[in-house]
N, C-alpha and C positions, 0 to 999 in steps of 0.2 A: 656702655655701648651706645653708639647713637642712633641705632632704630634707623635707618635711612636707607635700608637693603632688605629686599623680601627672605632672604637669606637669615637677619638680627630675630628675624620674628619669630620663623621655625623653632626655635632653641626655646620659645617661650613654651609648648606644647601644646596639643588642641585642645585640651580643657580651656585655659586662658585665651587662647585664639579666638575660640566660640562667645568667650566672656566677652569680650572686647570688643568683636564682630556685631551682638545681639545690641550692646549697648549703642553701637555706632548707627545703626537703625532706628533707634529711637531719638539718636539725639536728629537724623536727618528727620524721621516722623514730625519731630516740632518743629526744625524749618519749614517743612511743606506746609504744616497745618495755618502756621502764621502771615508764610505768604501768600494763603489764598486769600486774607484779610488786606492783602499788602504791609503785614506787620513784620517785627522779628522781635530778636531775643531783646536788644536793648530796649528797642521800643516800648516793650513789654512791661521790662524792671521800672523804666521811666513814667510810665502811664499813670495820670492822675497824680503826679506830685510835684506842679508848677513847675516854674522858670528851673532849668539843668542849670546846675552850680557847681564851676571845680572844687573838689574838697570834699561835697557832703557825700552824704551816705545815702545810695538807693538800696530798695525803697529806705524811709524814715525807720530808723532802728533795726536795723538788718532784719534778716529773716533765719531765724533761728528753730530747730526741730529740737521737739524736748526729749523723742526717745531716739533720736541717733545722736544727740549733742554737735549736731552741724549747725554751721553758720556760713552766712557769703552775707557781702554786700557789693554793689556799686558805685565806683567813685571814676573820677576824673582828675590828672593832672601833668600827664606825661605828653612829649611829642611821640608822634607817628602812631596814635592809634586815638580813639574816640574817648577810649576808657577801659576801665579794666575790673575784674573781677577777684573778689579775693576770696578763699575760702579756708575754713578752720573745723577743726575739730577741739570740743571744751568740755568745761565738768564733766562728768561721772567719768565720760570716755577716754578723756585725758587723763583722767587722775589715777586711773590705771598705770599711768609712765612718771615717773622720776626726771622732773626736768633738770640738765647738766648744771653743774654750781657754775654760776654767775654773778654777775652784780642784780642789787635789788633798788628797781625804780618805784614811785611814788606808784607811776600807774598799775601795776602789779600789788598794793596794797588798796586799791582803786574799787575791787571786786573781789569776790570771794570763793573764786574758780582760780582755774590753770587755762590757760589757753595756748592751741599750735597753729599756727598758719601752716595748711598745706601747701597751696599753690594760687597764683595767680592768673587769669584767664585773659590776654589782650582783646579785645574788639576793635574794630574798624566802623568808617560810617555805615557802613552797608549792616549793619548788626551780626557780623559773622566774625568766628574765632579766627584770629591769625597768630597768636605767641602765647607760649607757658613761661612764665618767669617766676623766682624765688626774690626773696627779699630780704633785707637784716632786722633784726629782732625789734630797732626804734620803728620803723616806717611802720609796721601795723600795731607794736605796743603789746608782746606777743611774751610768753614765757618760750623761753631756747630749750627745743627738746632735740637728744641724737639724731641723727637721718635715717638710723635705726628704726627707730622708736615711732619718726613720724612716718617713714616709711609704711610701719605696721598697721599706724591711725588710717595711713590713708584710704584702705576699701570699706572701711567704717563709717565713710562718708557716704550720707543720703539725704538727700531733702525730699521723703515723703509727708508732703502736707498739701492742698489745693492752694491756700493764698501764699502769697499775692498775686501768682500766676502757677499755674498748675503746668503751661509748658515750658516755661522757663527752671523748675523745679526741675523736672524733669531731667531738661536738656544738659542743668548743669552737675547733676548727679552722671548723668551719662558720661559727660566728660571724662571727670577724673576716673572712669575706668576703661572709655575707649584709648585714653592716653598713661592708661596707669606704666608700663615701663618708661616711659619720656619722663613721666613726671619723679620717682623711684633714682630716676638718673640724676637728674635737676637736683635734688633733696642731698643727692649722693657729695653733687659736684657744690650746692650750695655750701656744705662744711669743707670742705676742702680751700674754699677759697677764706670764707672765717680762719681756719686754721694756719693758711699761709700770711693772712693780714694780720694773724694776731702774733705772728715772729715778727715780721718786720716791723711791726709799731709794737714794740712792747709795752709801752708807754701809755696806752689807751685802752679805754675800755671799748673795744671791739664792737659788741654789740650796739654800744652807743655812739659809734665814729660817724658823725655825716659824712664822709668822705668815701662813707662805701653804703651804699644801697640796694642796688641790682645785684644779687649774688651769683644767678646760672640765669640763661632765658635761650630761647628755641623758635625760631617759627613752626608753622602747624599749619597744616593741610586737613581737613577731615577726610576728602575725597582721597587724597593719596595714602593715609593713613588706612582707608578700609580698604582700597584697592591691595596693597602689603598686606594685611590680613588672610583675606580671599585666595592670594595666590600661594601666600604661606603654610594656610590649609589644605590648599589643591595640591600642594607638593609632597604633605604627609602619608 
């Protein structure tokens, strides 16, 4: 479904509506709190760690919560957006799921976890969300779990802890549940396209093809996403 009609939303029900609603507030709560400082979200993750470099990782070692097993970090390397954000669910929490049999990389013997990329978060300069996108299992170095599976990881996602920044933890916990059907879709539509690339190249190991990287991506509205909400409730 692509969420694009106050209509897609109703079908969610008002328990979820309210989920999504409640969370969409707080992720606007930390825009306002930052632009009274004249800050935002990037600014934020970037604060105090030198010269921005495409490639590395903000902050330094991502930011990892040890009792929800969430991860994100911030990188840089794509056109039309500032940067982007990626985020996973790992150990305990994953280990809960049986990743699909695949090929096995170095970097997967690298660590001594399981790790899923949920979803990616685009940014723009202005430090505001504009796209959700999926990826293939080389770009983040990722164990391939179903869309099932990651689907299920994905309300599992929290980053409660104050550092590195407490509204940017926040804001992007918020996220992935003000956009949890977009994202559930993305995840849906990301194996579908693995699926169809790995018929026509049979020849290759899929997951590690450079020739496919961006697997689903979406623009994203906050403001039009909550106003859908609102009216989707009002119509119940």
């Amino acid at each position: 479904m692509s969420f694009t009609k106050t209509e897609d939303f109703q079908a969610l029900g008002r328990a979820q509506l309210e989920a999504m609603l409640d969370a969409g507030q707080w992720v606007l709560e930390c825009h306002r709190i930052l632009q009274k400082s004249s800050d935002n979200i990037v600014g934020e993750v970037l604060r105090g760690n030198g010269t921005f470099t495409q490639l590395d990782h903000y902050p330094p070692g991502d930011v990892f919560d040890q009792t929800s097993f969430s991860q994100y970090y911030y990188h840089a390397h794509r056109e039309g957006e500032h940067g982007h954000f990626h985020t996973f669910v790992r150990s305990e929490r994953a280990a809960k799921f049986q990743p699909i049999k695949q090929s096995q990389m170095d970097y997967m013997d690298e660590r001594d976890d399981t790790i899923c990329h949920v979803i990616a978060i685009s940014m723009d300069n202005a430090g505001l969300p504009i796209g959700l996108f999926t990826t293939n299992r080389w770009v983040t170095a990722e164990n391939w779990f179903s869309d099932a599976d990651t689907a299920t990881m994905l309300p599992h996602f929290e980053m409660d802890l104050a550092p590195p920044s407490w509204p940017v933890n926040i804001w992007i916990s918020g996220m992935l549940r003000l956009f949890r059907p977009q994202i559930e879709d993305l995840i849906l539509k990301r194996d579908q396209v693995i699926s169809a690339w790995a018929k026509k190249h049979p020849d290759t190991d899929v997951f590690e093809d450079r020739g496919i990287d961006i697997l689903s991506e979406i623009p994203i509205s906050i403001d039009h996403q909550i106003n859908h909400l609102k009216k989707a409730l009002a119509a119940l």
